[in-house]
C-alpha positions in Angstrom: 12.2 9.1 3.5 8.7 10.5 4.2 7.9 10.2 7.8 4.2 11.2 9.5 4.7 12.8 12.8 2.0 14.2 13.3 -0.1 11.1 13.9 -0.3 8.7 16.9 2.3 6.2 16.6 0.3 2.4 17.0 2.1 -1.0 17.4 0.3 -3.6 14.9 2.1 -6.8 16.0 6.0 -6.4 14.9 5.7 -2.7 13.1 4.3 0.5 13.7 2.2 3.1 12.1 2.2 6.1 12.5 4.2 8.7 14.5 7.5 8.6 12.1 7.4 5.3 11.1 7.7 4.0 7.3 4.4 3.8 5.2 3.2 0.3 5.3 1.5 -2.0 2.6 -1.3 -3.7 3.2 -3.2 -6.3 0.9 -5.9 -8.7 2.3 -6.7 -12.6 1.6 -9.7 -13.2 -1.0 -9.9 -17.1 -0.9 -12.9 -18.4 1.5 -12.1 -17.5 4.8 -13.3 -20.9 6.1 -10.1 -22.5 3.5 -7.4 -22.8 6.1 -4.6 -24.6 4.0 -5.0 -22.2 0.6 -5.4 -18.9 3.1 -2.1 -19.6 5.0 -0.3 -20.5 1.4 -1.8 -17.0 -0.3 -0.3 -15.2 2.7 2.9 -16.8 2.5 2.7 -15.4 -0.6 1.9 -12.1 0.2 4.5 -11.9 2.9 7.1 -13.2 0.1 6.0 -10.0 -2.6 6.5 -7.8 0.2 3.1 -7.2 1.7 3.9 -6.0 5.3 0.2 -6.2 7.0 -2.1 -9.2 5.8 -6.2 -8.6 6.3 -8.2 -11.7 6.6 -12.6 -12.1 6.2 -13.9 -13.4 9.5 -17.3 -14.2 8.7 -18.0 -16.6 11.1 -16.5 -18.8 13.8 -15.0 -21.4 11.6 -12.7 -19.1 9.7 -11.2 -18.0 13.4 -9.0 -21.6 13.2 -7.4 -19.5 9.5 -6.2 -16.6 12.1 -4.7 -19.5 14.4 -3.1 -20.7 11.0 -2.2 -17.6 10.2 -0.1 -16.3 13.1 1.9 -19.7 13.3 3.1 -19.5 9.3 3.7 -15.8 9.3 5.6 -13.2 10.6 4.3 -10.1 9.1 0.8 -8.9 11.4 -2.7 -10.2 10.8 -5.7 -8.2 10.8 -9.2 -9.5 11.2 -11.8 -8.0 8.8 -14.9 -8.3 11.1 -18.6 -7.2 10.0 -21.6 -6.6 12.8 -21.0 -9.4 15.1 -18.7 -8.2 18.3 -18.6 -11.3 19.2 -16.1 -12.4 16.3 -14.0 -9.3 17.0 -13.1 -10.4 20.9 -12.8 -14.0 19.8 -10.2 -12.8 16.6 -8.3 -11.1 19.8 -7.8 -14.4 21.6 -7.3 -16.5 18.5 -4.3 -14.1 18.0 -5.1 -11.0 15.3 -2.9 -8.2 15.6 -5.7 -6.0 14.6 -9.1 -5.6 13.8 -10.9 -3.9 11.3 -14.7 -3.3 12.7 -17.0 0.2 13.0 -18.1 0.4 16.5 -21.2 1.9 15.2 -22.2 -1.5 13.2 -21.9 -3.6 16.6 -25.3 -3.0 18.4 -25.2 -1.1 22.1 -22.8 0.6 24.1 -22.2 -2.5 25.8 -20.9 -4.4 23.0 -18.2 -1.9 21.8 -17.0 -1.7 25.5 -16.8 -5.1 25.7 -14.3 -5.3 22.3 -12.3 -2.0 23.4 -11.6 -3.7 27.0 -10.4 -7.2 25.4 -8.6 -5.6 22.5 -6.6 -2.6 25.4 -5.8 -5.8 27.2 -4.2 -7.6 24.7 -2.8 -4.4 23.1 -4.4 -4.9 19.6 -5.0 -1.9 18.2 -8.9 -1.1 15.6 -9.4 0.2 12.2 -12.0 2.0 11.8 -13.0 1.0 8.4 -15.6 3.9 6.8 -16.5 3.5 3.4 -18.9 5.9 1.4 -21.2 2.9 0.3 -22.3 2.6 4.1 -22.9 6.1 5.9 -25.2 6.0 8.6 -28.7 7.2 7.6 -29.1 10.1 9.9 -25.5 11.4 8.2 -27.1 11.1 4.5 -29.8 12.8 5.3 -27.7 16.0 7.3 -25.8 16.2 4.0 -28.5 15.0 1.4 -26.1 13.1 -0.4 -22.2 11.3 0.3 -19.9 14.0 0.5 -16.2 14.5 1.7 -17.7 16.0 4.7 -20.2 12.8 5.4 -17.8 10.3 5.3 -15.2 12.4 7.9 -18.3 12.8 10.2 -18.9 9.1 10.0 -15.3 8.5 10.5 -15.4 11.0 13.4 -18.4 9.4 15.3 -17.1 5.7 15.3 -13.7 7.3 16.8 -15.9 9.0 19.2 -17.8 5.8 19.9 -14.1 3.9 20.8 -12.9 7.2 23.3 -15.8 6.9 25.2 -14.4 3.6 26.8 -10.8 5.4 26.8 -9.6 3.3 23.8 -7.3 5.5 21.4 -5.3 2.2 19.6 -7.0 3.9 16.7 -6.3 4.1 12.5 -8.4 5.5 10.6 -9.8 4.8 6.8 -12.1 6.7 5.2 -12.5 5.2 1.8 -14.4 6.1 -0.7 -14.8 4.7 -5.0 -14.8 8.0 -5.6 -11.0 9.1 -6.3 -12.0 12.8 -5.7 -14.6 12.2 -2.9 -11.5 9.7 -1.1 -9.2 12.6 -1.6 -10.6 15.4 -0.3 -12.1 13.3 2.7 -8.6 12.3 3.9 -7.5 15.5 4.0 -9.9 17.6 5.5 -9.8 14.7 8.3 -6.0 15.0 8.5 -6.8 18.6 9.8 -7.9 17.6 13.3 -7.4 13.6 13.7 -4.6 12.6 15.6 -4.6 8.8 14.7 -3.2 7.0 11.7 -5.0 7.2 8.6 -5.4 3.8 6.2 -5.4 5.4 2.7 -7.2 3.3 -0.1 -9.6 4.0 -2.7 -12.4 1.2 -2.5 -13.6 -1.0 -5.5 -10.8 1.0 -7.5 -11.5 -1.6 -10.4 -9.5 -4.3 -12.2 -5.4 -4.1 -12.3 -5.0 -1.4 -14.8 -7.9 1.5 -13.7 -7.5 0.2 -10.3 -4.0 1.2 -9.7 -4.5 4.2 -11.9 -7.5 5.4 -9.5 -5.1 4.4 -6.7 -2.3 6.2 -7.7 -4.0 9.4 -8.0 -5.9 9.3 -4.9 -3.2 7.8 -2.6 0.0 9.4 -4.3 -1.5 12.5 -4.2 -2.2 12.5 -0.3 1.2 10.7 0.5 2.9 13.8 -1.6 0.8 16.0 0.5 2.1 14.2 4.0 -1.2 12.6 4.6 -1.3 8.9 5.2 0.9 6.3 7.2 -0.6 2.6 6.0 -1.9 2.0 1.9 -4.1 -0.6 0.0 -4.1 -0.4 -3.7 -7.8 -2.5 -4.0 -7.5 -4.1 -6.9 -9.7 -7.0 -8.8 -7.1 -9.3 -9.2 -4.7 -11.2 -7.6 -3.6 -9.5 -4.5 0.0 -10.1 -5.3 -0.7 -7.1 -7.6 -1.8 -4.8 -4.7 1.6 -5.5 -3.1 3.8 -5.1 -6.2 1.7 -1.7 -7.2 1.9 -0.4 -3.8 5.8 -0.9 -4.0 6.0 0.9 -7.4 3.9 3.7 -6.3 6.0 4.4 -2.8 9.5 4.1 -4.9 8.1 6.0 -7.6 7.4 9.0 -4.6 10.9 8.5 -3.6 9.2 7.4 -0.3 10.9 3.6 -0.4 15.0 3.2 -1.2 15.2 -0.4 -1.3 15.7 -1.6 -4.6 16.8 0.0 -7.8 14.5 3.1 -9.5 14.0 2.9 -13.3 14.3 6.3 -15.4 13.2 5.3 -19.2 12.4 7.8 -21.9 9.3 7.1 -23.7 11.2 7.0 -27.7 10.8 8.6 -30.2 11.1 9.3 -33.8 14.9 9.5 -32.9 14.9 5.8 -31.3 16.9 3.5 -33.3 16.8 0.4 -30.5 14.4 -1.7 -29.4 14.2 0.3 -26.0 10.9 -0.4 -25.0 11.7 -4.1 -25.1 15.1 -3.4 -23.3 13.5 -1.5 -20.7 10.7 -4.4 -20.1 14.0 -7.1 -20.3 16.0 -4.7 -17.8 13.5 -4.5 -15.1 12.7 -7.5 -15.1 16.2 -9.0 -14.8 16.7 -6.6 -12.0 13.4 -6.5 -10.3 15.9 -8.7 -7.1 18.6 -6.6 -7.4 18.7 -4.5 -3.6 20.4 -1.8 -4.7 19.0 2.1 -3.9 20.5 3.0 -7.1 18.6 4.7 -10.3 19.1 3.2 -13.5 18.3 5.1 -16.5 17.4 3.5 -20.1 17.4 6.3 -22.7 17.0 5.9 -26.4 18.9 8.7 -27.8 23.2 8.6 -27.4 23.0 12.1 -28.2 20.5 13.3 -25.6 20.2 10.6 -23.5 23.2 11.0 -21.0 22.6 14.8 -20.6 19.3 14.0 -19.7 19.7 11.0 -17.7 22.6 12.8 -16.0 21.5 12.3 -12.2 21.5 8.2 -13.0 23.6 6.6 -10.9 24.2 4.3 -14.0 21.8 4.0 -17.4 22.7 3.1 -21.0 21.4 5.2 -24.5 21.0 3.6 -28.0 22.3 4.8 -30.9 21.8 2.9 -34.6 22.3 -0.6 -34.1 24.6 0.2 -30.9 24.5 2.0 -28.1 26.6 3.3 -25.0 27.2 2.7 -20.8 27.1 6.0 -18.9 27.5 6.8 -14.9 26.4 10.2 -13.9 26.4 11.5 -17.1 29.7 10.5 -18.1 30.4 7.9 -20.8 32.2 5.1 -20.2 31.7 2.4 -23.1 30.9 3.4 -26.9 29.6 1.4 -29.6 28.2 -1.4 -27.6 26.1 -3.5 -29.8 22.1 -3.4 -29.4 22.3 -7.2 -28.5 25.0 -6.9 -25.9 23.7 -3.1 -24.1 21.3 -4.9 -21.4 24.1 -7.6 -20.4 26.7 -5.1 -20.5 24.4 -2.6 -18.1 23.5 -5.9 -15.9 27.1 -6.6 -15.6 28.2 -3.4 -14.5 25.9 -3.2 -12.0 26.6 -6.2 -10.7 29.7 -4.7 -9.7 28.8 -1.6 -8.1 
């Protein structure tokens, strides 16, 4: 399993990031922050998907009770998503967030960001540094005339600058960006020299289908690199689908074992099942099954098991039938098309 150990390693309520510990998933609440009751019932959902960090909007003092409400219904950390006002990031602290998401820079004086670095080193809650291409600080635009990789790093680099100067270094970093190109080279020309944790996501990615696609891209291709230690996949929709697209994407890397891997072939001319709707019907009979096994679906008996080989187990089609396969090897023959899936659910059942 991919492990970065080349970043600080920061405690964020029960987990770490950072330092050789597992990429996290992170997805963040988008019902009014001020709605206690449907907050804390979205989260329990998250947590149940497999959402591992939860962000919450803290617009105002009222929503501060949703925090409260949050920390006594969950178990997986809460961060506090604060904009401008300091005042809201000490008072999250006390109300019990785990973290907070703020930019020093956006705060007002010196004063103020000493004032949320000394409540948030006493109560060990670490800061995000949340930079996001859409709001570079002015004198930064106008060094580099427009937003490039290099802008949003700087900007990234200042607020972290702005935290060390009061000797806080609970740091992780994001650095996010619409821009799947702009996001990707800005993470990794700040994974050169920063030592803290960086918070991968591509911002506004768009609704479920570009959204993950832009994520995928952007994020996988960092994560492959070794850059990254937390993800979002922002996505116009419900944030279930963050969570579940963010587990796809890590087990697709081979960079999360739990569960069982899918290998399907996309048919052909050669195809004489219904594998496509097999495939859909396998995975999602199978999407509970906690297994770190691969299961392959192939639609060709002739091919399929040769190329299917490194399956731990996977069935091929043939006309009207098909056959069960471990490792290659063939174990049933001429099973018919309607009894392949239970026959492969069966036999896994057993393993």
């Amino acid at each position: 399993m991919f492990t970065n150990k080349t970043t600080k390693k920061i405690k964020v309520g029960n987990i770490f990031i950072g330092g050789g510990s597992k990429i996290s998933i992170q997805s963040m609440l988008n019902v009014p922050a001020e709605n206690t009751e449907e907050n804390v019932k979205q989260a329990l959902e998250l947590q149940n998907a497999g959402c591992e960090i939860i962000r919450v909007s803290v617009p105002n003092k009222e929503s501060l009770k949703t925090i409260e409400a949050l920390k006594n219904n969950l178990s997986v950390p809460i961060v506090a998503d604060i904009h401008f006002d300091w005042r809201l990031a000490v008072e999250s602290v006390y109300a019990g967030a785990d973290k907070v998401r703020i930019n020093p820079g956006n705060i007002g004086d010196d004063s103020n960001v000493k004032q949320v670095a000394k409540v948030c080193k006493e109560h060990s809650v670490p800061i995000r540094i949340g930079v996001n291409s859409g709001s570079l600080e002015k004198d930064i635009l106008s060094k580099y005339g427009t937003v490039t990789p290099e802008a949003i790093v700087e900007s990234g680099f200042y607020h972290i600058g702005l935290l060390e100067k009061f000797d806080f270094t609970d740091i992780v970093l994001s650095l996010k960006s619409s821009n799947t190109q702009k996001m990707f080279d800005a993470y990794k020309l700040a994974s050169k020299t920063c030592p803290y944790p960086l918070h991968l996501g591509v911002t506004e990615a768009g609704t479920k289908e570009m959204g993950i696609i832009k994520s995928s891209a952007g994020i996988g291709g960092l994560l492959l690199s070794g850059i990254g230690d937390t993800i979002r996949i922002s996505l116009t929709d419900n944030p279930i689908e963050e969570v579940i697209a963010a587990k796809h994407l890590l087990k697709g890397l081979d960079l999360r074992e739990n569960g069982i891997k899918f290998v399907s072939c996309p048919t052909c001319g050669r195809t004489s099942i219904d594998l496509i709707k097999i495939a859909k019907e396998a995975e999602k009979l199978l999407s509970d099954v906690d297994k770190n096994i691969t299961v392959a679906i192939m639609g060709c008996v002739v091919n399929g098991p040769g190329e299917a080989k490194d399956a731990d187990i996977g069935i091929a089609g043939g006309k009207g039938s098909g056959v069960l396969f471990k490792k290659g090897k063939i174990l049933y023959n001429n099973i018919s098309e309607d009894k392949l899936l239970k026959t492969l659910v069966d036999e896994i059942k057993k393993m």
